[in-house]
LUMFIVO-768702 format. One line per 10 residues: their letters; for each residue x, y, z of C-alpha. Coordinates in Angstrom, 3 decimals, decimal comma. Layout:
N
A = X:Y:Z ~ ...
END
This chain:
445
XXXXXXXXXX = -74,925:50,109:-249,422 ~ -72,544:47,036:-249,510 ~ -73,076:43,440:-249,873 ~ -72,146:40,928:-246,864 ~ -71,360:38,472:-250,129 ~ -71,332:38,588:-253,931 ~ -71,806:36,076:-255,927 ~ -69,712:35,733:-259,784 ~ -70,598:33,330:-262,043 ~ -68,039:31,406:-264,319
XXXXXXXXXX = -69,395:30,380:-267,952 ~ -66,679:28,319:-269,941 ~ -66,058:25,309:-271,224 ~ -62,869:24,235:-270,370 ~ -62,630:22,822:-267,021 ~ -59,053:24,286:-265,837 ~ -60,512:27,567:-266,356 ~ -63,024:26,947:-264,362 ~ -61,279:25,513:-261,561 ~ -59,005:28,504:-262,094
XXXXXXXXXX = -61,025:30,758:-261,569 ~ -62,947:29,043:-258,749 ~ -59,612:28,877:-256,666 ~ -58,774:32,294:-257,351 ~ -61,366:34,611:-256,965 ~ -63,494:32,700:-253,985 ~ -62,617:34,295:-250,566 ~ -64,275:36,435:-248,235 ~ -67,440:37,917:-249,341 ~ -67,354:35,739:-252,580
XXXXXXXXXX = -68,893:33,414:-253,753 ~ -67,983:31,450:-257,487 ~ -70,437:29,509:-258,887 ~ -69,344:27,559:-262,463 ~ -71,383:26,246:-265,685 ~ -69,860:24,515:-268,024 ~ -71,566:25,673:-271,363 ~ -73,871:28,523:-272,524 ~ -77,521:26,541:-271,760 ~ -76,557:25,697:-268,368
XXXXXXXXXX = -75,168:29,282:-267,529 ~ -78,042:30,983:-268,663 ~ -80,399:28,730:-266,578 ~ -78,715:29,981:-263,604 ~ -78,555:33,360:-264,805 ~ -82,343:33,258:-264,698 ~ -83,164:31,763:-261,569 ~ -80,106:33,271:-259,348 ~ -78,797:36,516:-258,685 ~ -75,569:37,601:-259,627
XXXXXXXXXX = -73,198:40,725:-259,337 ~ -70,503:39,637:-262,045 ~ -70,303:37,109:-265,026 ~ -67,022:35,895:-266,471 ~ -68,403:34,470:-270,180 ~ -66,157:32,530:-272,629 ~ -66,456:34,082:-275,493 ~ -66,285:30,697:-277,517 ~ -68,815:28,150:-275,941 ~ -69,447:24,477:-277,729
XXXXXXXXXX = -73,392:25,416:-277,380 ~ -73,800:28,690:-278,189 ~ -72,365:32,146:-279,716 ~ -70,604:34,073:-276,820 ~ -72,048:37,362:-278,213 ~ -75,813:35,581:-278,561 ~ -75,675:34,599:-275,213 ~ -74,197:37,913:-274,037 ~ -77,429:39,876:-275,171 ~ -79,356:37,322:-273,464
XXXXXXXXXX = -77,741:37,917:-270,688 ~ -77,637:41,811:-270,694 ~ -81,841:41,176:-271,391 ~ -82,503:38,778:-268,574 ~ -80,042:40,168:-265,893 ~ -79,469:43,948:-266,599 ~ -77,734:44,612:-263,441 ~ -75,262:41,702:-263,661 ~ -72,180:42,765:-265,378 ~ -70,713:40,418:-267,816
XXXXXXXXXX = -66,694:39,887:-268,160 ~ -65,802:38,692:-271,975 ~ -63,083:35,920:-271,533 ~ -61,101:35,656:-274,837 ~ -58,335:34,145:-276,850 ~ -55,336:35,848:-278,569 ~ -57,133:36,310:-282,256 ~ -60,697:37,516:-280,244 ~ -60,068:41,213:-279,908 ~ -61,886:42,745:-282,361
XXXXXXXXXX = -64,936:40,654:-281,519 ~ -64,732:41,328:-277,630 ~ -64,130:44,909:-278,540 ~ -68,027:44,198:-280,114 ~ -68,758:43,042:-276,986 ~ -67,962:45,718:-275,018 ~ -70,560:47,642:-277,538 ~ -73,305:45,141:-276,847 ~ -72,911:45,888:-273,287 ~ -69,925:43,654:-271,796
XXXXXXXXXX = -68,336:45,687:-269,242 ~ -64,713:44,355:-269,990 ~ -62,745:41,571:-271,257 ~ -59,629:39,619:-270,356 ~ -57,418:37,407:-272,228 ~ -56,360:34,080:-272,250 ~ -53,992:33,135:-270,032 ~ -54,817:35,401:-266,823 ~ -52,863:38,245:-265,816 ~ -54,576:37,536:-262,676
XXXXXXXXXX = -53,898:41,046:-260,769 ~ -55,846:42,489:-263,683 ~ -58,510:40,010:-262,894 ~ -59,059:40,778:-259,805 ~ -58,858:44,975:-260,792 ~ -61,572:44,034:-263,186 ~ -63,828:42,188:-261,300 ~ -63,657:44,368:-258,524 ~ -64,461:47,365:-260,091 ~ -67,472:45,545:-262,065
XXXXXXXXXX = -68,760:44,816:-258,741 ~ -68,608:47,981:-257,301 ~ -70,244:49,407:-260,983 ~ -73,057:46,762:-259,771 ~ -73,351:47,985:-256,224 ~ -74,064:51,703:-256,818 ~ -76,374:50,812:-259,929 ~ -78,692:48,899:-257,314 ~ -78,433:51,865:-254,705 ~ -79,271:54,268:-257,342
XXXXXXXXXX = -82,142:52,019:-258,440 ~ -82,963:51,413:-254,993 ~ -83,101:54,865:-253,814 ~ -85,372:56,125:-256,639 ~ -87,999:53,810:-255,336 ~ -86,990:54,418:-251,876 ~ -89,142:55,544:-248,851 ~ -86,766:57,742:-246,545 ~ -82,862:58,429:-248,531 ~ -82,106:60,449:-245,314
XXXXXXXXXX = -81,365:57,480:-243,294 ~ -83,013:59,131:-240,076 ~ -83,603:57,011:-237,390 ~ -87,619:57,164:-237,426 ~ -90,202:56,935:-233,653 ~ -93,544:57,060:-233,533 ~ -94,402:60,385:-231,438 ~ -96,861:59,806:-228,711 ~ -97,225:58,608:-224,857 ~ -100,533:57,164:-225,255
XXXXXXXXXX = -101,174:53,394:-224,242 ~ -101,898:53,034:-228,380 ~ -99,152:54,330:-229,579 ~ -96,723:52,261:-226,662 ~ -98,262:48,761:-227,911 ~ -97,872:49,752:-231,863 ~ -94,228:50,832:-230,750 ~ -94,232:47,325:-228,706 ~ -95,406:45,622:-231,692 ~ -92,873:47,162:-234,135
XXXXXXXXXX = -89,847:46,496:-232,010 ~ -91,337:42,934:-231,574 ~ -91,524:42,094:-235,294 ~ -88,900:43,735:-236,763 ~ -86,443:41,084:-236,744 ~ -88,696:38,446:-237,472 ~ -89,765:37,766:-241,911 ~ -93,136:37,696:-241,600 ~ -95,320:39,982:-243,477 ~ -96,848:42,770:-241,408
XXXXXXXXXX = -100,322:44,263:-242,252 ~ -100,315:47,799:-240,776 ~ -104,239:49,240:-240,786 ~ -105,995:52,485:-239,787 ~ -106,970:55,734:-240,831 ~ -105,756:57,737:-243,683 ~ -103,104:59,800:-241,921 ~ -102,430:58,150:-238,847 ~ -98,693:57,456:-240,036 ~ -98,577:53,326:-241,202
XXXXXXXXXX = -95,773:54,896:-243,522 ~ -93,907:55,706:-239,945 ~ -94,304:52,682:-238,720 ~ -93,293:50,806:-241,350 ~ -90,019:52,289:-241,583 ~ -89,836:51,361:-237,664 ~ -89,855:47,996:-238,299 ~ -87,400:48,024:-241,397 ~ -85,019:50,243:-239,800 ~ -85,058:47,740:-236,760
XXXXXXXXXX = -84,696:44,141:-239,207 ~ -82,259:42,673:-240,503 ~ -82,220:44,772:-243,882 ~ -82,124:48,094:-242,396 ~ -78,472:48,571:-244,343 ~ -80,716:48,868:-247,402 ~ -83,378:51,598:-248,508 ~ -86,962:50,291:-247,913 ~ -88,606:50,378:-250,807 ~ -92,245:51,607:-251,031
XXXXXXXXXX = -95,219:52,043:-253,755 ~ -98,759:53,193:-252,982 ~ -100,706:50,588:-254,677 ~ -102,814:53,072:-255,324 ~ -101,027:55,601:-257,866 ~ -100,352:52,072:-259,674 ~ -101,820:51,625:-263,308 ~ -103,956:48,680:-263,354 ~ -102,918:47,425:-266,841 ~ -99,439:47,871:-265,655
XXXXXXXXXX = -99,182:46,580:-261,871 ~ -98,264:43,637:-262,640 ~ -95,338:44,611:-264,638 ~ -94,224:47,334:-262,211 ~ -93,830:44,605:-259,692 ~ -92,204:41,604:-261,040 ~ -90,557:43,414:-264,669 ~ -91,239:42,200:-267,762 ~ -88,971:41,262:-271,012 ~ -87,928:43,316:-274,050
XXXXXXXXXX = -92,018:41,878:-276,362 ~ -93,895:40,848:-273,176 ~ -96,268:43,705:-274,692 ~ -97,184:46,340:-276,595 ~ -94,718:49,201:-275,788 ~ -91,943:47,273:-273,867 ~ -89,605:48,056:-275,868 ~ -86,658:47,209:-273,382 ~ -86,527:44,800:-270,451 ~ -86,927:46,022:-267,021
XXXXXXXXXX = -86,751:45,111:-263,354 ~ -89,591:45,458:-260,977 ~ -89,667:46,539:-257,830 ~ -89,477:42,771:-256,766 ~ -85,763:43,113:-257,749 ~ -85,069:46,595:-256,127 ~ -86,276:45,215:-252,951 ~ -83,988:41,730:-252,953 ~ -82,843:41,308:-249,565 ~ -84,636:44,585:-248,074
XXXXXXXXXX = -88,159:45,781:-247,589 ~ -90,843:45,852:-250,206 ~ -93,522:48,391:-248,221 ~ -96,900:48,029:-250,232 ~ -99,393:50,995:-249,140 ~ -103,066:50,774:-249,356 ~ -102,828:46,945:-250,703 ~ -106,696:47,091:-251,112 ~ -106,166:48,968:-254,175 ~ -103,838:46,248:-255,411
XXXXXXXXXX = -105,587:44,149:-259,019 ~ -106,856:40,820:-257,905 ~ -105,246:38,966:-260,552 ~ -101,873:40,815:-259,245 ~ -103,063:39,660:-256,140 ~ -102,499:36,125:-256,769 ~ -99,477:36,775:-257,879 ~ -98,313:38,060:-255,301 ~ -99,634:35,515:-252,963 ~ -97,738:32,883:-255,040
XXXXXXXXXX = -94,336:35,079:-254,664 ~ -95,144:35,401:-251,171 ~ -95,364:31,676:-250,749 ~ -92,397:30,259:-252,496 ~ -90,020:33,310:-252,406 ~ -89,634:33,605:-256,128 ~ -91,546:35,493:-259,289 ~ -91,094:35,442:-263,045 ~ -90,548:38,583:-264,648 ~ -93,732:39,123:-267,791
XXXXXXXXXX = -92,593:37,240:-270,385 ~ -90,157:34,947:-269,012 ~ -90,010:31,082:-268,546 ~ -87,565:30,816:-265,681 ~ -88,277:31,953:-261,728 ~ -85,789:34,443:-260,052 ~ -85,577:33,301:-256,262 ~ -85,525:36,827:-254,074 ~ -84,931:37,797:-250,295 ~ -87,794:40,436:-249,952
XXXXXXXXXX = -89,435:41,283:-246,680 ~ -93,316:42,286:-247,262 ~ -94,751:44,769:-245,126 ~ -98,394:46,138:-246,385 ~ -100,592:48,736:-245,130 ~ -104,435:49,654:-245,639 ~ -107,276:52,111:-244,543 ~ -110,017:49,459:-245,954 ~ -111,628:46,718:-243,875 ~ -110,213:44,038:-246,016
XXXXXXXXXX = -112,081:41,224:-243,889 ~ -115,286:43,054:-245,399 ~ -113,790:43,969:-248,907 ~ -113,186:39,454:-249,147 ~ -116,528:39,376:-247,837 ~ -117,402:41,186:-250,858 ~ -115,730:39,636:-253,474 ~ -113,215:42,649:-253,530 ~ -110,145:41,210:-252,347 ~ -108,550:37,456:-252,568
XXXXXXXXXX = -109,179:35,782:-249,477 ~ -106,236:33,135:-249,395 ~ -104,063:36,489:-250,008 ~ -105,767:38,478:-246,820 ~ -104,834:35,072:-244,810 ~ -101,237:35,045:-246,053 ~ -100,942:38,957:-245,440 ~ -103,217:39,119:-241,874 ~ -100,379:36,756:-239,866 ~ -99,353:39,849:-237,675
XXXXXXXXXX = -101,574:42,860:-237,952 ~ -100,438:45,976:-236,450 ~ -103,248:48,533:-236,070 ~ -102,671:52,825:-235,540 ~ -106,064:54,430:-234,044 ~ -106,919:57,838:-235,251 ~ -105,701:60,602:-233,455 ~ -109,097:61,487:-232,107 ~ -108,677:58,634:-229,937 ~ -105,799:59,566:-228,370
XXXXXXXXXX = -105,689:63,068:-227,758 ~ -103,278:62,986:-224,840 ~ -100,823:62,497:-227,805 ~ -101,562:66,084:-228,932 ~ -99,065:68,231:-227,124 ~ -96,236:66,303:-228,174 ~ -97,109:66,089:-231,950 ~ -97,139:69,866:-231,513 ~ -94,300:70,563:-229,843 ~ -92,692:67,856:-232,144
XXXXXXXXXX = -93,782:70,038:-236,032 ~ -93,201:72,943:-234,058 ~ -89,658:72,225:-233,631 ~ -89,187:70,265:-236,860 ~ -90,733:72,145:-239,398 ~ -90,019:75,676:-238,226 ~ -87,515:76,777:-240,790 ~ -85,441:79,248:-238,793 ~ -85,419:76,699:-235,433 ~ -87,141:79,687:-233,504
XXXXXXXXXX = -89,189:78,468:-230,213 ~ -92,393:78,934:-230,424 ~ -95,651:78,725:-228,067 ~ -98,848:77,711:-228,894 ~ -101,749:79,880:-226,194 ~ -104,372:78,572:-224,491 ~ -107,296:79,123:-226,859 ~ -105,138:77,565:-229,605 ~ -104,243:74,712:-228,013 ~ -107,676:74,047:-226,743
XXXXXXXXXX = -108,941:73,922:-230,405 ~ -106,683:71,476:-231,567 ~ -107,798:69,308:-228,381 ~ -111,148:69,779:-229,123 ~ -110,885:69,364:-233,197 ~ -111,890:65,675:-234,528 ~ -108,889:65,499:-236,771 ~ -110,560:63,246:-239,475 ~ -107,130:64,042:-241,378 ~ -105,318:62,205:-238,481
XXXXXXXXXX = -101,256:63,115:-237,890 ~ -101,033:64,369:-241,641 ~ -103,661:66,627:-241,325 ~ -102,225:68,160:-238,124 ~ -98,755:68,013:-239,210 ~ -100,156:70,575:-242,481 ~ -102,074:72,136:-239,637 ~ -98,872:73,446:-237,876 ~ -97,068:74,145:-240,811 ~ -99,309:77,043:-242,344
XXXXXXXXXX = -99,450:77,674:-238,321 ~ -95,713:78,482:-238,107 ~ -96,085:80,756:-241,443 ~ -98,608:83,179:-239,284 ~ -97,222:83,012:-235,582 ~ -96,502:86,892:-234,312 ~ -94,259:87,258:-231,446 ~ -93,059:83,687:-231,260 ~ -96,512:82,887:-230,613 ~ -99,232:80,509:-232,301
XXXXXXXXXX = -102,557:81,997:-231,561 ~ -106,234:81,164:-232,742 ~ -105,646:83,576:-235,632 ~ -102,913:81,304:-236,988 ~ -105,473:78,263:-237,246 ~ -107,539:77,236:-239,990 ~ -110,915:78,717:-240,115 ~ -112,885:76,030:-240,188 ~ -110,902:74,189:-237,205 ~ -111,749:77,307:-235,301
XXXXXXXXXX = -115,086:77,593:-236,222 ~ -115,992:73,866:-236,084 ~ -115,503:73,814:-232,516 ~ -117,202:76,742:-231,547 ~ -120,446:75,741:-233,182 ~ -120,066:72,134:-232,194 ~ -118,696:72,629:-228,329 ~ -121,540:73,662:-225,973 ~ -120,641:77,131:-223,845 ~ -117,832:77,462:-221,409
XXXXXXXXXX = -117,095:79,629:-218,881 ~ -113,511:81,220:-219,211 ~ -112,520:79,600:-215,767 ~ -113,435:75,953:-216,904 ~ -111,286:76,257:-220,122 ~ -108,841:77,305:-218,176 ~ -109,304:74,731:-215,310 ~ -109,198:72,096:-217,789 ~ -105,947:73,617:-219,836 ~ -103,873:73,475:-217,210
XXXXXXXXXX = -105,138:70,274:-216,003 ~ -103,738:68,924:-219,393 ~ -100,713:70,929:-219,076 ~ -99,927:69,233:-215,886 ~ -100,359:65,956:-217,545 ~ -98,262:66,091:-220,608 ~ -95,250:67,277:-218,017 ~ -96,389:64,310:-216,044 ~ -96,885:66,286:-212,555 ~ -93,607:68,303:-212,980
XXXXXXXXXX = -95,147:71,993:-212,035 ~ -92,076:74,194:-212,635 ~ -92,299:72,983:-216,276 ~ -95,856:73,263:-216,295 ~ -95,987:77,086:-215,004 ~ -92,991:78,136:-217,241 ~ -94,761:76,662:-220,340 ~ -97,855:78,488:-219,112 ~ -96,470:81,697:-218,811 ~ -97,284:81,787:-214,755
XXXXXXXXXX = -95,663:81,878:-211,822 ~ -95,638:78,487:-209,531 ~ -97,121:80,685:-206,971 ~ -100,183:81,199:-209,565 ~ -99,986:77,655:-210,094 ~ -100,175:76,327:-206,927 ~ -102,953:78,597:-206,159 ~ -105,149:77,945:-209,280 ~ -104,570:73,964:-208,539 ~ -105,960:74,187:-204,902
XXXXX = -108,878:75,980:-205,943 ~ -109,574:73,135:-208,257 ~ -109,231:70,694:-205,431 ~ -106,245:69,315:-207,445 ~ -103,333:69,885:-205,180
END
């Protein structure tokens, strides 16, 4: 992960140095910004983001090495470049201790500069990814599709592609199961941010005395036990994708805000005065009615507003059975760990189109899985099913003769392969003699 810019602030008194230093490091994908004493440096500090921080180490306003832990409190993942005289060596050798990442002395060798302020910024870059990645969805960087033919699953794909590049927040509903976590990495993988991880956080697993804090950070005292400063997941996700599952779980209070960061593109870590401004695109996902949870006083209703502005919603797989085969074939290929081919017979396949799936994709996908584990003969038969699929459907489905399961098998066979009978007979295990023959007794020809 690389930056299209970074930005380096200057912090010293002494005007030549800062035009110095302006001239000389600006260029492509830089960007200098100057303050000329301590207070106004750590102002910015606070409400901008910054890679690397040249700081004099003798300011008018302030000590250079009180301002320094400030700094390393307010903006952990900035690092800070002591600037220092002749006589300052032991002191910026102090700094280095309190966290400085180097220092250079007055006047510039200004090769060295640049070695050093490169090299902070690249220290910068791969502290973020690793941050980044530890909160992130998907690390494998695999281009992500939502499997199906269905007319449901075309519009959510329509929808998606439609809204990826735009920065509105998407609200992705539906079922536990049905695979919002899919589409949500769709849509990031197809914005503007898809260089970065998306980061994601079941609302959910979150503590409720602590979700505040695990979104925006806090300082070093904002409460009992924070006993060091920390960024939230509001930083990790500057300029990428903050996914937020099951937002109904998600603290009112927090909920507000959230709303608030939502509306003016900034937040304040707990225990801070200043606002950090932040590039984060918000998409959230539910399996609650949260039209009925404001109803009930459950959720904030000017935050359901701000969130509902493009709703994308995933029916249950019940509802679109034709989408069956190909989630099959799909686990059957993917999660097979010696990449065998395998078949799935008749009576097995009309379970699983005749099961209700209440788990949705995830419960089919575990379905498969223990599947593959029992399959004899590269085959997956009704033995390699879970009981109670099995035996669900035979007390719920009425009697059937042998011919009308099969009528109705191949019927569905010749569907998924969209007409094309030589497919449809090989997968079948049938000649397209048999085929033809079994078709014109059906009247299907």
């Amino acid at each position: 992960m690389s930056d299209k810019h970074y930005n380096i602030l200057v912090i010293d008194d002494e005007e030549p140095i800062r035009r110095l230093l302006e001239k000389e490091l600006a260029g492509e994908g830089r960007r200098v910004h100057t303050a000329e004493d301590g207070r106004r440096g750590f102002k910015m500090v606070r409400e901008y983001w910054f890679d690397v921080l040249l700081l004099d180490l003798r300011l008018p306003d302030v000590e250079g090495l009180d301002l320094l832990i400030k700094i390393r409190e307010s903006a952990p993942d900035c690092e800070v470049i002591m600037i220092t005289g002749h006589g300052d060596i032991d002191t910026a050798v102090e700094a280095m201790k309190l966290g400085a990442y180097d220092f250079i002395r007055k006047p510039f060798n200004l090769d060295r500069l640049e070695l050093i302020v490169e090299r902070a910024h690249q220290r910068v870059v791969l502290a973020r990814e690793n941050a980044a990645l530890r909160h992130s969805a998907d690390n494998s960087g695999t281009s992500v599709t939502f499997i199906g033919k269905s007319a449901a699953v075309k519009e959510v794909a329509f929808l998606a592609h439609k809204v990826a590049p735009a920065r509105i927040p998407v609200l992705i509903t539906g079922e536990s199961g049905v695979g919002k976590d899919v589409v949500a990495r769709m849509i990031h993988q197809r914005s503007a941010y898809a260089a970065r991880p998306m980061i994601a956080k079941n609302c959910a697993s979150l503590q409720k005395e602590l979700a505040r804090s695990e979104l925006f950070g806090h300082v070093r005292g904002a409460f009992t036990g924070a006993t060091q400063s920390r960024d939230g997941l509001m930083a990790f996700a500057h300029e990428s994708t903050l996914f937020l599952d099951e937002i109904g779980e998600l603290p009112m209070a927090v909920q507000a805000s959230l709303l608030r960061a939502l509306e003016t593109k900034s937040y304040r870590r707990i225990g801070e005065k200043d606002e950090r401004n932040v590039s984060v695109r918000f998409i959230f996902a539910t399996n609650r009615r949260l039209a009925e949870e404001v109803a009930a006083g459950r959720f904030n209703e000017a935050f359901f507003h701000r969130i509902n502005a493009f709703t994308i919603e995933i029916p249950p797989l019940r509802e679109r059975r034709e989408d069956l085969p190909l989630l099959v074939d799909y686990f059957l290929a993917t999660l097979s760990p010696d990449k065998k081919p395998l078949r799935v017979t008749n009576n097995a396949m009309d379970a699983i189109f005749q099961y209700q799936w209440p788990g949705n994709v995830r419960e089919l996908r575990n379905v498969i899985e223990r599947a593959i584990i029992l399959s004899e003969n590269n085959l997956v038969s009704e033995r390699c099913l879970p009981r109670e699929l099995v035996e669900g459907i035979r007390e719920e489905a009425p009697p059937l003769s042998l011919i009308s399961v099969e009528r109705r098998h191949i019927i569905k066979m010749l569907d998924y392969f969209e007409g094309n009978r030589r497919k449809t007979a090989e997968v079948l295990g049938i000649s397209r003699k048999t085929l033809y023959r079994k078709l014109s007794s059906y009247g299907t020809e």
